[in-house]
PyMOL Python script that loads the backbone (N, CA, C, O; Angstrom):
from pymol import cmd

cmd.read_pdbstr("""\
ATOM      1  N   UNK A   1      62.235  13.857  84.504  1.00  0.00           N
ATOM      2  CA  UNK A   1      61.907  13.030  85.634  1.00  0.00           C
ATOM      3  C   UNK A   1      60.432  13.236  85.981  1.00  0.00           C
ATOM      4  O   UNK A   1      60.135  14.429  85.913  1.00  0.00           O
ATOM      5  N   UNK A   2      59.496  12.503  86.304  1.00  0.00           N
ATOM      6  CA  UNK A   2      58.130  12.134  86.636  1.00  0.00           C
ATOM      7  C   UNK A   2      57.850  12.037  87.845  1.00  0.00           C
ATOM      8  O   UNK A   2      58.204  11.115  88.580  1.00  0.00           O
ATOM      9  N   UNK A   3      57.051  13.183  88.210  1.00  0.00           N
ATOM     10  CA  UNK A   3      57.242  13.112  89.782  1.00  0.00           C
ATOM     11  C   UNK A   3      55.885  12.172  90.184  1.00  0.00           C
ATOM     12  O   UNK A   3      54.800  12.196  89.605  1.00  0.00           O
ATOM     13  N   UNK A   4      56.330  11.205  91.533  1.00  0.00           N
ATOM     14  CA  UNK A   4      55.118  10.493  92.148  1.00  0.00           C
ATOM     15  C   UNK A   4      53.882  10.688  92.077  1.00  0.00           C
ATOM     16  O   UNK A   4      53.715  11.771  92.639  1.00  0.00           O
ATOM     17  N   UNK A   5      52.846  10.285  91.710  1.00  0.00           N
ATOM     18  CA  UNK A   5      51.404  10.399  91.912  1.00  0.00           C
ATOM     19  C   UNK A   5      51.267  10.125  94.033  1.00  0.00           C
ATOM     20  O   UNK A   5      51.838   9.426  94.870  1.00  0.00           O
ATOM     21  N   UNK A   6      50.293  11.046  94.024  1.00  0.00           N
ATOM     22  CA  UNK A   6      49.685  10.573  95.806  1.00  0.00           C
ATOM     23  C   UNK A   6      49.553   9.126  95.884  1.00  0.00           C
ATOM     24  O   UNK A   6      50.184   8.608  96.806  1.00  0.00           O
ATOM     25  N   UNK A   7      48.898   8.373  95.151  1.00  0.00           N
ATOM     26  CA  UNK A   7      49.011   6.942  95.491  1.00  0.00           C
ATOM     27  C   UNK A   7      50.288   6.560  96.121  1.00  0.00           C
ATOM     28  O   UNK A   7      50.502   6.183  97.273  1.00  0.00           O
ATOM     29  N   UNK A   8      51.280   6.775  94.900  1.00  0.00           N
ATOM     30  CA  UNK A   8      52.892   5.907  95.177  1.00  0.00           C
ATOM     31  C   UNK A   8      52.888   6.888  96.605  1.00  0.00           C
ATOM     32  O   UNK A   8      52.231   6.380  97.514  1.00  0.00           O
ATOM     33  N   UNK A   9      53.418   7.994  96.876  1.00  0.00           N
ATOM     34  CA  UNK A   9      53.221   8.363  97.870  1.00  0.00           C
ATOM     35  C   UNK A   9      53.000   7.232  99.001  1.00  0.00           C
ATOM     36  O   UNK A   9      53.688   6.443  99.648  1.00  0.00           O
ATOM     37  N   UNK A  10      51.600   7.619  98.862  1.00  0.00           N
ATOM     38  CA  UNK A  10      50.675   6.902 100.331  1.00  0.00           C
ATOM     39  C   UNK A  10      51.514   5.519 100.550  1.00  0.00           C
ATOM     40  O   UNK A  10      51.936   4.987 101.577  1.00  0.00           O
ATOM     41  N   UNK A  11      51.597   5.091  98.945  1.00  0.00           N
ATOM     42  CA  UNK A  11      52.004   3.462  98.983  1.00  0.00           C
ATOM     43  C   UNK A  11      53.322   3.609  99.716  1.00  0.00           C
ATOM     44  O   UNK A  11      53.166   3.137 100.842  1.00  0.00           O
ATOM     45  N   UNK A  12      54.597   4.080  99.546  1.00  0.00           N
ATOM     46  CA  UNK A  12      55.826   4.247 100.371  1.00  0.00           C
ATOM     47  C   UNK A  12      55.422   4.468 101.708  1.00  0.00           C
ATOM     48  O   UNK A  12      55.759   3.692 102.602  1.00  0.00           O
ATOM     49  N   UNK A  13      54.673   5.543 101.927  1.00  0.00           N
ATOM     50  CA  UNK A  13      54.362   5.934 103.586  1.00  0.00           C
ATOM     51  C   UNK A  13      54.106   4.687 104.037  1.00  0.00           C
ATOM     52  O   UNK A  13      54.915   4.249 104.854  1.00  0.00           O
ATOM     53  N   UNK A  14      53.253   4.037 103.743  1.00  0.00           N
ATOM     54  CA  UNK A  14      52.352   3.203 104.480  1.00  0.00           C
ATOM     55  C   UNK A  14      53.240   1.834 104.561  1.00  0.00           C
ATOM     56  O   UNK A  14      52.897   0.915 105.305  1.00  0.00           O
ATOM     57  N   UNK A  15      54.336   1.771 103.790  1.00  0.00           N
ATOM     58  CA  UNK A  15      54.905   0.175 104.105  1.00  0.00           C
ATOM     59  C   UNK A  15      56.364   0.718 104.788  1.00  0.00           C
ATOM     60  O   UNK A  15      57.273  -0.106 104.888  1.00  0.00           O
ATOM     61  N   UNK A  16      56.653   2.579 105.414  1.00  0.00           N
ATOM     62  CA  UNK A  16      57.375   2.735 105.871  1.00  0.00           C
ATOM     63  C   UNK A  16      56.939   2.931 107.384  1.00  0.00           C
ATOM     64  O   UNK A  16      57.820   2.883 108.243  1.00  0.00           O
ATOM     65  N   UNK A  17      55.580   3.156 107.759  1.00  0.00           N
ATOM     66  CA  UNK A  17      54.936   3.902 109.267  1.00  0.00           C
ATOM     67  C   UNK A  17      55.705   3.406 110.527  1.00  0.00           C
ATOM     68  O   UNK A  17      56.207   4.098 111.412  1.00  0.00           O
ATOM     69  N   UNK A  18      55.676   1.557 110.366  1.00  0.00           N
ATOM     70  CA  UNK A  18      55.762   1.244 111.479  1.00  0.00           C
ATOM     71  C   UNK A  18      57.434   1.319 111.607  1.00  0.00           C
ATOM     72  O   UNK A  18      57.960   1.086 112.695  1.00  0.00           O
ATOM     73  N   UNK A  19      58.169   1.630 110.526  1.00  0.00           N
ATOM     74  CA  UNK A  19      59.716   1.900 110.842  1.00  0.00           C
ATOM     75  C   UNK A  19      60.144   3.541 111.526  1.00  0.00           C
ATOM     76  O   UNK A  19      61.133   3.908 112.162  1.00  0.00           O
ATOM     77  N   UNK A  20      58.761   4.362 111.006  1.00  0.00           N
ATOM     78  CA  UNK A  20      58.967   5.451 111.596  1.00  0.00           C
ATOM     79  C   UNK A  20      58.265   5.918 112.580  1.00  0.00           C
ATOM     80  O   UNK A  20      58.457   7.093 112.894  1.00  0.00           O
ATOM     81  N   UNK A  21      57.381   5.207 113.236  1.00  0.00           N
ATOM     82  CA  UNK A  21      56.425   5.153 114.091  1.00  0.00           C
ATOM     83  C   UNK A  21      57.400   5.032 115.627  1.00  0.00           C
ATOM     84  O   UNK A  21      57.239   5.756 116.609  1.00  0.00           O
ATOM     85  N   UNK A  22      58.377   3.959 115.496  1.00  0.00           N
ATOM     86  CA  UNK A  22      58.954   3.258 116.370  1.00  0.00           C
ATOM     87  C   UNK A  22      60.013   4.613 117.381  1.00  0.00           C
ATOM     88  O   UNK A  22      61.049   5.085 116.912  1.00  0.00           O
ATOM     89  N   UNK A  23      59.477   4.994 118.687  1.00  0.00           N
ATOM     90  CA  UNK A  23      59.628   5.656 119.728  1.00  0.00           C
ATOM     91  C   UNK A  23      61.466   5.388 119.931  1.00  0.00           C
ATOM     92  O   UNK A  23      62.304   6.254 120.183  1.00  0.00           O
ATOM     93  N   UNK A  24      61.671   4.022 119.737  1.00  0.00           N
ATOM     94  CA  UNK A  24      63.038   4.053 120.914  1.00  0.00           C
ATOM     95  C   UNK A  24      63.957   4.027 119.464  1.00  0.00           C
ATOM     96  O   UNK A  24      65.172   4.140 119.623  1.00  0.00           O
ATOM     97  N   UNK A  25      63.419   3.875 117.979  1.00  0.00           N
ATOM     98  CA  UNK A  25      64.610   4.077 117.082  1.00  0.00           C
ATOM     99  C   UNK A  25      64.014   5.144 116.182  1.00  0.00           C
ATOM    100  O   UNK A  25      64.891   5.698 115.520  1.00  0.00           O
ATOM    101  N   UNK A  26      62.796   5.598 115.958  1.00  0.00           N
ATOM    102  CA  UNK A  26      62.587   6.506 114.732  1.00  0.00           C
ATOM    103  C   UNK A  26      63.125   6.312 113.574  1.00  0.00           C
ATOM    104  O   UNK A  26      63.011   5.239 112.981  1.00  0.00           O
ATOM    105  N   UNK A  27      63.889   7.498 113.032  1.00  0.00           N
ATOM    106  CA  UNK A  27      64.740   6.733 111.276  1.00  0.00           C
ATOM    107  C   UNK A  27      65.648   5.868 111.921  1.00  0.00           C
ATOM    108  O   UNK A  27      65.977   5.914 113.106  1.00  0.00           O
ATOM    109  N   UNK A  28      66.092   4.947 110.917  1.00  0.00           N
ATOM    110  CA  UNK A  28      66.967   3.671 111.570  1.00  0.00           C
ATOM    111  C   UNK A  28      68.535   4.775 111.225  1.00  0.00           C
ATOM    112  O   UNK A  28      69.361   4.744 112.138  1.00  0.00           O
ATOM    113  N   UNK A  29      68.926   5.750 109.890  1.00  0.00           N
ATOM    114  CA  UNK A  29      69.524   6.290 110.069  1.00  0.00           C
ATOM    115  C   UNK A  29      70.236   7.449 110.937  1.00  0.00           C
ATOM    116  O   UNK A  29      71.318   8.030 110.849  1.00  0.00           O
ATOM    117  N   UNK A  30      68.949   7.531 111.964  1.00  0.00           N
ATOM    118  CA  UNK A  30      69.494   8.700 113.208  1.00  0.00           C
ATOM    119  C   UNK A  30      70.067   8.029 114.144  1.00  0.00           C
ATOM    120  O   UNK A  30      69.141   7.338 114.569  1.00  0.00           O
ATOM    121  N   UNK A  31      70.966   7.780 114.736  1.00  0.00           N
ATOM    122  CA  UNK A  31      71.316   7.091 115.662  1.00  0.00           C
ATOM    123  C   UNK A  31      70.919   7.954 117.138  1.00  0.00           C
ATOM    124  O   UNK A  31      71.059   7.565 118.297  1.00  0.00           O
ATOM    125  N   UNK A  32      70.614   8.688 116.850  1.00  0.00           N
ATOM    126  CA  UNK A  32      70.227   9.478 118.296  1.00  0.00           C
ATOM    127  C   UNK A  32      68.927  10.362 118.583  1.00  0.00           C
ATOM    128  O   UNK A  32      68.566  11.429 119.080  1.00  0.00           O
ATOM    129  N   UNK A  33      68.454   9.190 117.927  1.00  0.00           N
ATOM    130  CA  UNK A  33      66.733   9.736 117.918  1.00  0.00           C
ATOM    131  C   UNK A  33      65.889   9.645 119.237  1.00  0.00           C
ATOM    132  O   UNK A  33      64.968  10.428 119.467  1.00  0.00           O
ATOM    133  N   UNK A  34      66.244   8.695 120.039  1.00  0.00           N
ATOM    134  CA  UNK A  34      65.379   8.861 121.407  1.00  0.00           C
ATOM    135  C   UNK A  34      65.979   9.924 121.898  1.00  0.00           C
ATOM    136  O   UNK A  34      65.161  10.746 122.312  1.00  0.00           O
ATOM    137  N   UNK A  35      67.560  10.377 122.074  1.00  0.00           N
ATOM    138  CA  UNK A  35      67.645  11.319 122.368  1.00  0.00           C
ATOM    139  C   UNK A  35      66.731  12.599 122.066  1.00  0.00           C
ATOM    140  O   UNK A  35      66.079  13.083 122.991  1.00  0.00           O
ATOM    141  N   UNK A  36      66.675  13.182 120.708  1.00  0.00           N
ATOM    142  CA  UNK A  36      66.447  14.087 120.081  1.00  0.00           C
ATOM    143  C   UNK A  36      64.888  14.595 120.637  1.00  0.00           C
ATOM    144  O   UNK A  36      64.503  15.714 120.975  1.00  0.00           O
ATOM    145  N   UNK A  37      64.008  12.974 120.565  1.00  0.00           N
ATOM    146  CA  UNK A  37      62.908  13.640 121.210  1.00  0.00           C
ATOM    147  C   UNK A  37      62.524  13.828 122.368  1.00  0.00           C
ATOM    148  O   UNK A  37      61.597  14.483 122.845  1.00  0.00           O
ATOM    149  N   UNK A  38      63.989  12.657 123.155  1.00  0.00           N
ATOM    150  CA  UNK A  38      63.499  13.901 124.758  1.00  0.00           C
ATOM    151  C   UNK A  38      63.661  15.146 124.798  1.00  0.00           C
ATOM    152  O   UNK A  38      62.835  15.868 125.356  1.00  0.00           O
ATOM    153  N   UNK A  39      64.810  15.641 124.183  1.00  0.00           N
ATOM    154  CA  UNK A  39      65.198  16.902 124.566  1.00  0.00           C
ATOM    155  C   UNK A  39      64.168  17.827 124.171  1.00  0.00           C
ATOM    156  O   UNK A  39      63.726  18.656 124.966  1.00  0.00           O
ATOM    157  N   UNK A  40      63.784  17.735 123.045  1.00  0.00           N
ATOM    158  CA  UNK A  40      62.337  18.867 122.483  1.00  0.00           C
ATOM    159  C   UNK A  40      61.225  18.351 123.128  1.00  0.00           C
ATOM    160  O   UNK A  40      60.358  19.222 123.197  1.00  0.00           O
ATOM    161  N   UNK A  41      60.870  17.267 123.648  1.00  0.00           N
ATOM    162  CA  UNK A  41      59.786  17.071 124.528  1.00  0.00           C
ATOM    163  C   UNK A  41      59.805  18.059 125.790  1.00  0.00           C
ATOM    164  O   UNK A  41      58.927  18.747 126.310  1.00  0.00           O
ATOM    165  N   UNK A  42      61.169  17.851 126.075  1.00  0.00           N
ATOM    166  CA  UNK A  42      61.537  18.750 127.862  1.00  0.00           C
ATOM    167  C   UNK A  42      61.742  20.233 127.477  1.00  0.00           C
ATOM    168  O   UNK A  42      61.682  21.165 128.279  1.00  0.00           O
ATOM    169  N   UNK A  43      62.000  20.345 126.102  1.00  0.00           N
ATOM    170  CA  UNK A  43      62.027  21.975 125.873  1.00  0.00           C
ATOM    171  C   UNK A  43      60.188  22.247 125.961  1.00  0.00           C
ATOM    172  O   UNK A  43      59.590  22.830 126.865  1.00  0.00           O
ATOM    173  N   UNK A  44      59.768  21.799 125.078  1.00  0.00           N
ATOM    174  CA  UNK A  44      58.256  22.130 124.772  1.00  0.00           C
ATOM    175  C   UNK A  44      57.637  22.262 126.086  1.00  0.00           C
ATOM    176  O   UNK A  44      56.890  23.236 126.173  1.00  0.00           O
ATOM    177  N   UNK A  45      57.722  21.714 126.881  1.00  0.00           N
ATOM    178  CA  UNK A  45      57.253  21.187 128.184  1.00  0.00           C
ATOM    179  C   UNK A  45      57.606  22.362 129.130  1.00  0.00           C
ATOM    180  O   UNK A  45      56.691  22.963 129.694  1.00  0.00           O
ATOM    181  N   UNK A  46      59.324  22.826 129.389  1.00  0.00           N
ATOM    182  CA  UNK A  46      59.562  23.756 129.961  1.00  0.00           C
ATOM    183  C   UNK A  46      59.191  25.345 129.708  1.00  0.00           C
ATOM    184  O   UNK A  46      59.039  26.213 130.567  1.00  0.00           O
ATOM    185  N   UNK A  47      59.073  25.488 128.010  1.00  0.00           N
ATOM    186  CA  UNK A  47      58.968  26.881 127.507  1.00  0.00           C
ATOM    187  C   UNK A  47      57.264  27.399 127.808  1.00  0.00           C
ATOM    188  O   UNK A  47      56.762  28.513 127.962  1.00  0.00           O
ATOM    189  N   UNK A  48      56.547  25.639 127.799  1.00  0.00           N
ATOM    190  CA  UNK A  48      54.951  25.697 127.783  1.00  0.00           C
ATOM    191  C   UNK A  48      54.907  25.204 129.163  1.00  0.00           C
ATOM    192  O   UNK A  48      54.568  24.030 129.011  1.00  0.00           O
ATOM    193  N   UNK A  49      55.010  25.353 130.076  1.00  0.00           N
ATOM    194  CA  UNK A  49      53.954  24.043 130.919  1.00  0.00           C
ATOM    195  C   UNK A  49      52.692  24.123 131.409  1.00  0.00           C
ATOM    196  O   UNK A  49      52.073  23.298 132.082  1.00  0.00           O
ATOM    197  N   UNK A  50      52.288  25.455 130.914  1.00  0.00           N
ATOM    198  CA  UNK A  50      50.803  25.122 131.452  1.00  0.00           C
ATOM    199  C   UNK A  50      49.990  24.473 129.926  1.00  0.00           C
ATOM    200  O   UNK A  50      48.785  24.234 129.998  1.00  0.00           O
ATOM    201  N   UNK A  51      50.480  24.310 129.054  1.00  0.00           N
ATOM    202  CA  UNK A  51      50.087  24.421 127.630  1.00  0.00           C
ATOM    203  C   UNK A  51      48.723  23.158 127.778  1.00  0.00           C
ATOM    204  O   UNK A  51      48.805  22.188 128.531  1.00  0.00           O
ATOM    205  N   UNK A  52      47.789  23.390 127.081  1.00  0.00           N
ATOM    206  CA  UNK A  52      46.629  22.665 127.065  1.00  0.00           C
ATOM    207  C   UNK A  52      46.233  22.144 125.404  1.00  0.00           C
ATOM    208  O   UNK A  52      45.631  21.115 125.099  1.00  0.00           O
ATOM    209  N   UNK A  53      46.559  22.779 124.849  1.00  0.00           N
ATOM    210  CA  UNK A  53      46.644  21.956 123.316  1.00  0.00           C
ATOM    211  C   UNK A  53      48.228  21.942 122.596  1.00  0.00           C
ATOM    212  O   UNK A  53      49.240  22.383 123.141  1.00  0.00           O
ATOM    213  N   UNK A  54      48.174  21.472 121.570  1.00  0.00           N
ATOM    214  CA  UNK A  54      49.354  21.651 120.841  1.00  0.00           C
ATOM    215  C   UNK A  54      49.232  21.088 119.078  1.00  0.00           C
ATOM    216  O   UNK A  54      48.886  19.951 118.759  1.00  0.00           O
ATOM    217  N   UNK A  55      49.582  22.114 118.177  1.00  0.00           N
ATOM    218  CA  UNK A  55      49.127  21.867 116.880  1.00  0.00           C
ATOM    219  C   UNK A  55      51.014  21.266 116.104  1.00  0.00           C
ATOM    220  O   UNK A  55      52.013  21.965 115.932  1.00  0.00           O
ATOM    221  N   UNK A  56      50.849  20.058 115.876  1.00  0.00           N
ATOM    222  CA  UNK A  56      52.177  19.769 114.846  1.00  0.00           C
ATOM    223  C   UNK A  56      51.845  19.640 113.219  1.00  0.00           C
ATOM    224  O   UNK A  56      51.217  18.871 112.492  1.00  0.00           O
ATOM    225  N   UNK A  57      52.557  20.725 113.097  1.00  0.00           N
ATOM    226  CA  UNK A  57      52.425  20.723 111.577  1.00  0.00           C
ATOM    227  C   UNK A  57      53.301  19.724 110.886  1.00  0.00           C
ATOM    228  O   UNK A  57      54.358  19.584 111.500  1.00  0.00           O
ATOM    229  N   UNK A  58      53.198  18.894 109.678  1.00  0.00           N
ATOM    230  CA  UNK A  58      54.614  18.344 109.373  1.00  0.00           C
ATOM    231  C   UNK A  58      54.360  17.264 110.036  1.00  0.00           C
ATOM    232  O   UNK A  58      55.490  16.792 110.155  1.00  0.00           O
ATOM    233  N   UNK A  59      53.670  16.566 110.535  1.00  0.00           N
ATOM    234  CA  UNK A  59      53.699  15.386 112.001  1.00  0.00           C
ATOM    235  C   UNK A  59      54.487  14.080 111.761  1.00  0.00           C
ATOM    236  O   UNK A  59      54.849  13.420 112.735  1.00  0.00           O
ATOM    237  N   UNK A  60      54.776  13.667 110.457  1.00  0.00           N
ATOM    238  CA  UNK A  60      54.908  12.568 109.961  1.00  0.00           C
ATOM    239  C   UNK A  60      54.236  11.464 110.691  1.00  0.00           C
ATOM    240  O   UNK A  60      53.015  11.317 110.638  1.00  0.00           O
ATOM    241  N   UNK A  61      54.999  10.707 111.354  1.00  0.00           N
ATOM    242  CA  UNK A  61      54.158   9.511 112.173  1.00  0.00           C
ATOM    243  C   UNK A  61      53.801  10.264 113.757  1.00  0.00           C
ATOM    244  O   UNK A  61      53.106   9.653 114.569  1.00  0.00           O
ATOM    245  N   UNK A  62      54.206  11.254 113.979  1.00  0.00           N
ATOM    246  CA  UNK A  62      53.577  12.172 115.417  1.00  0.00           C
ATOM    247  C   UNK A  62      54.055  11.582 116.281  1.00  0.00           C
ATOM    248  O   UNK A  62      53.558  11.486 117.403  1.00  0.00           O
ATOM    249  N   UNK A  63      55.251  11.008 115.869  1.00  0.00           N
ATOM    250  CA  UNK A  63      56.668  10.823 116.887  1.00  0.00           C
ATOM    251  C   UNK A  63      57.165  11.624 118.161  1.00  0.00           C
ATOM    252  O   UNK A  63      57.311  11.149 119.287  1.00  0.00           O
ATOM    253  N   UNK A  64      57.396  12.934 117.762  1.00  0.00           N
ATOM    254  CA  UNK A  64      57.384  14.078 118.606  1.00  0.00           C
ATOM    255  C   UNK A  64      55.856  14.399 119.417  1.00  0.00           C
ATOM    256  O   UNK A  64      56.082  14.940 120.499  1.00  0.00           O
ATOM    257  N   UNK A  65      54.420  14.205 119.166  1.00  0.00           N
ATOM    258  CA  UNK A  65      53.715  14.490 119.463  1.00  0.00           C
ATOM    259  C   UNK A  65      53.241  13.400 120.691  1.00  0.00           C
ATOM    260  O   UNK A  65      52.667  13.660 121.749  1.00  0.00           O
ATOM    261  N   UNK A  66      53.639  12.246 120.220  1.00  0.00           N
ATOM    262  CA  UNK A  66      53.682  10.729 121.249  1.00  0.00           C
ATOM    263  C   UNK A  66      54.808  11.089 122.378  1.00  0.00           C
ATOM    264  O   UNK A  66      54.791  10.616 123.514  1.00  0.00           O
ATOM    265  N   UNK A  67      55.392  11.632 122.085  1.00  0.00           N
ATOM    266  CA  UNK A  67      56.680  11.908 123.091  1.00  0.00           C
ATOM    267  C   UNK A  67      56.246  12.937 124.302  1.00  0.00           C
ATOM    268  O   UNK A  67      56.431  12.780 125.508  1.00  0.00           O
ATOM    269  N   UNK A  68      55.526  14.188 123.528  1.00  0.00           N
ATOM    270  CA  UNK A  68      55.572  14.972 124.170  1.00  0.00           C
ATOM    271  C   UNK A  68      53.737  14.604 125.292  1.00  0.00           C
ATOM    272  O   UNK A  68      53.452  15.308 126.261  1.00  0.00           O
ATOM    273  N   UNK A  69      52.865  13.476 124.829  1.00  0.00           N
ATOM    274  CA  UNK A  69      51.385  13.089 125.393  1.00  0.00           C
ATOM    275  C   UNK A  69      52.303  11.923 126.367  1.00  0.00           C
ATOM    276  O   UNK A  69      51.481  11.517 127.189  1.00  0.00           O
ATOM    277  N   UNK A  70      53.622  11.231 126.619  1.00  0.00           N
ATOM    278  CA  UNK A  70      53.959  10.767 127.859  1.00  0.00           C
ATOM    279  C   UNK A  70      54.328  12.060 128.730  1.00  0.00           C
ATOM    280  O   UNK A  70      54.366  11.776 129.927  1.00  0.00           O
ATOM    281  N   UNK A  71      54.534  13.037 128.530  1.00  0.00           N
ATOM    282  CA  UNK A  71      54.690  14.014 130.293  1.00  0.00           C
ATOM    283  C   UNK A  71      53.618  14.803 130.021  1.00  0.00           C
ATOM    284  O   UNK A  71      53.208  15.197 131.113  1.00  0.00           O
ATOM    285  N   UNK A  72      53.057  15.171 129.294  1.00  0.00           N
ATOM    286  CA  UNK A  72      51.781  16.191 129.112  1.00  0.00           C
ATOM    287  C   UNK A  72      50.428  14.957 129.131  1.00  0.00           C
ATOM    288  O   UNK A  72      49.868  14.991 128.036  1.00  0.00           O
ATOM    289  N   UNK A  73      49.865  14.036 129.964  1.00  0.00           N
ATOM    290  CA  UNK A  73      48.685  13.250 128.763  1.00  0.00           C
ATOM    291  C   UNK A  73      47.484  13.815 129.088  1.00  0.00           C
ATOM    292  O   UNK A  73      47.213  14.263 130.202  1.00  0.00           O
ATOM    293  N   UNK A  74      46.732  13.803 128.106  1.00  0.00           N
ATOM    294  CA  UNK A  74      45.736  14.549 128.433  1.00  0.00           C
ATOM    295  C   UNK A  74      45.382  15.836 127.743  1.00  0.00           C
ATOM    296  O   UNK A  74      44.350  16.497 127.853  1.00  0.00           O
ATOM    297  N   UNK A  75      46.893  16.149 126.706  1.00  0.00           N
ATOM    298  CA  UNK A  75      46.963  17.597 126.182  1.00  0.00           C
ATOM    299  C   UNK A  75      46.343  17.523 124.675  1.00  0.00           C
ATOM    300  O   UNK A  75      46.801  16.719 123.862  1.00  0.00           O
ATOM    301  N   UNK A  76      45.287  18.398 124.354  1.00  0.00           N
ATOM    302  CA  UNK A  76      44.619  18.501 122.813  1.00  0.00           C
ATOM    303  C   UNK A  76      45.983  18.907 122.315  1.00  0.00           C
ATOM    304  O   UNK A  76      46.745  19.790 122.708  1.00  0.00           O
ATOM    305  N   UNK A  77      46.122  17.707 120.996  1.00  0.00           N
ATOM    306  CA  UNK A  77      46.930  17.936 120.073  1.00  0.00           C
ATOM    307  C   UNK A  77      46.111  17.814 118.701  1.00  0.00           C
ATOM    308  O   UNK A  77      45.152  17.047 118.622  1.00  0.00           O
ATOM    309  N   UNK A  78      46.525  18.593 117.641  1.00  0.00           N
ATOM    310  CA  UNK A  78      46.192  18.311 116.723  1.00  0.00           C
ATOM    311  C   UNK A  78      47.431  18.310 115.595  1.00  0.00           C
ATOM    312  O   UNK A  78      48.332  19.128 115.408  1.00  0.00           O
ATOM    313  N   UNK A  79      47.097  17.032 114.912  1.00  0.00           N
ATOM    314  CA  UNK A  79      48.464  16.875 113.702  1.00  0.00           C
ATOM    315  C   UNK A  79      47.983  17.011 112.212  1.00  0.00           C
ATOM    316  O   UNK A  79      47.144  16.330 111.623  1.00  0.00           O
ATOM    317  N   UNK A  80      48.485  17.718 111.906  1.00  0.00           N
ATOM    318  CA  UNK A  80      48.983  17.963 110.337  1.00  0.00           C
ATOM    319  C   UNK A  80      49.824  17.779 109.261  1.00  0.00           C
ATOM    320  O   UNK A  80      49.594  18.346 108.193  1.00  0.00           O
TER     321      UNK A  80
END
""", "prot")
cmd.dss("prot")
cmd.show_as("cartoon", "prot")
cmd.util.cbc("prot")
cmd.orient("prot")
């Protein structure tokens, strides 16, 4: 088996973003994805609240990171 070049890569990402980008459904297979990122938004939020930056590793479309800049805005994030 032949694994992907970065192009094909990029090429899948990029004609998948705005399906995974999307706040109120995320994967179309999670059915309980708005859930999922309130709850780690309100954890992050409660365990941190004075928190002034925040680094996501893994970010994919920075789903979780969009979630968590509606009750924090204003907070340095950086994604990876």
């Amino acid at each position: 088996m032949q694994k992907s070049t970065v192009a094909e890569i990029r090429h899948r990402f990029d004609n998948d973003v705005e399906r995974f980008s999307n706040l109120q459904t995320g994967q179309s297979a999670t059915i309980d994805a708005p859930l999922v990122l309130e709850l780690i938004m309100q954890a992050a939020t409660t365990n941190n609240p004075d928190a002034t930056a925040s680094l996501d590793i893994g970010c994919g479309a920075g789903n979780y990171t969009l979630k968590l800049l509606q009750a924090v805005p204003g907070l340095d994030v950086t994604l990876g």
